[in-house]
C-alpha positions in Angstrom: 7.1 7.8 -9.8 5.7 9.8 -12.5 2.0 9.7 -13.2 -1.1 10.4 -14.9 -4.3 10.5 -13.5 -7.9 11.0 -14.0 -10.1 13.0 -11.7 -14.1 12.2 -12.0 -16.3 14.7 -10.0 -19.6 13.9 -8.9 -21.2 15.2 -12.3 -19.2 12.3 -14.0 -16.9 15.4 -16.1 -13.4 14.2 -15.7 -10.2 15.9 -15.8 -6.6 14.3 -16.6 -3.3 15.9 -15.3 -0.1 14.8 -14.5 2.1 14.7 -11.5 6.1 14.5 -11.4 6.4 13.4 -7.9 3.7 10.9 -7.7 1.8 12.5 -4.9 -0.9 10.7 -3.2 -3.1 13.9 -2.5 -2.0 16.0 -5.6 -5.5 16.4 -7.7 -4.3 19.2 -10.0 -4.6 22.6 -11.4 -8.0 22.6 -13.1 -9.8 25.6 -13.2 -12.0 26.0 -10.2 -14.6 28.2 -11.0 -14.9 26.5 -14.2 -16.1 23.5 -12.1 -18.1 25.1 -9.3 -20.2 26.4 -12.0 -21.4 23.0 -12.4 -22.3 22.3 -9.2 -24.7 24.0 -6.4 -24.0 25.5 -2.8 -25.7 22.5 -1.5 -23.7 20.2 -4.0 -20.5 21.3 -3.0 -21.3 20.7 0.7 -20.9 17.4 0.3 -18.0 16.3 -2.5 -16.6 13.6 -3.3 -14.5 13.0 -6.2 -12.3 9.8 -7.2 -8.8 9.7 -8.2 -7.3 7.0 -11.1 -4.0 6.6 -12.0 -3.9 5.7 -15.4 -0.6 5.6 -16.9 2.7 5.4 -14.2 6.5 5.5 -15.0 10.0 5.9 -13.0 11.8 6.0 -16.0 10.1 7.8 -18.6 11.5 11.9 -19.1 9.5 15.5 -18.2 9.0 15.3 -22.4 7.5 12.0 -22.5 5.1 12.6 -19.8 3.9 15.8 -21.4 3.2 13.6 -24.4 1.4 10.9 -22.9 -0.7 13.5 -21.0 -2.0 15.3 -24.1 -2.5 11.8 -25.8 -4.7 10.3 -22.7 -6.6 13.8 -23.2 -7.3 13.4 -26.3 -8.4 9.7 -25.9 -10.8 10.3 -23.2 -11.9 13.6 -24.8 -11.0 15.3 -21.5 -10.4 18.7 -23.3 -14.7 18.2 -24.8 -16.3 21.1 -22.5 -19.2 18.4 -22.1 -17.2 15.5 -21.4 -14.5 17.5 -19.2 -12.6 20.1 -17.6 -8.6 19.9 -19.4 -9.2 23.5 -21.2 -5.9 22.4 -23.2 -5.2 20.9 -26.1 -8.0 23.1 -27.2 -11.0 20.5 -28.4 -11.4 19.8 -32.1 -15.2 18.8 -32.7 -15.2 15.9 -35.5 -18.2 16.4 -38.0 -19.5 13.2 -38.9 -21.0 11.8 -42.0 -23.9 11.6 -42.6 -25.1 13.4 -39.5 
């Protein structure tokens, strides 16, 4: 089963990633010292972070996984450095009107 999930750490920052195999304890590559700087000594004693699955397929190809990864970062804004920790597609800030 092919997969993407979401990955919320205790600051509420999420990070989305995929995984081929559909691995129960397979929580990604993010960048870990981009994460512990977020987080204390005494915060990471005690860690607990929670794992969604939110898109699944056994038949869709490698390609098409890669696409609806980038699409469900995007969406959730999972690449915005204050939202969370996907470093790629690089985040395009929007200017509003009026603002």
């Amino acid at each position: 089963m092919k997969v993407i999930y979401k990955i919320t750490y205790p600051n509420g920052k999420i990070y989305v990633d995929k995984d081929l195999t559909g691995t129960l304890n397979y929580f990604g590559s993010a960048n870990s010292k981009l994460i512990e700087r977020d987080f204390t000594a005494e915060q990471m004693r005690d860690f607990t972070v929670r794992k969604q699955i939110l898109w699944e397929s056994e038949t869709a190809t490698e390609k098409e996984v890669n696409l609806k990864e980038v699409e469900l970062i995007k969406e959730l804004e999972a690449n915005n450095p204050s939202i969370g920790y996907n470093q790629w597609p690089k985040f395009k800030a929007t200017v509003q009107a009026g603002v």
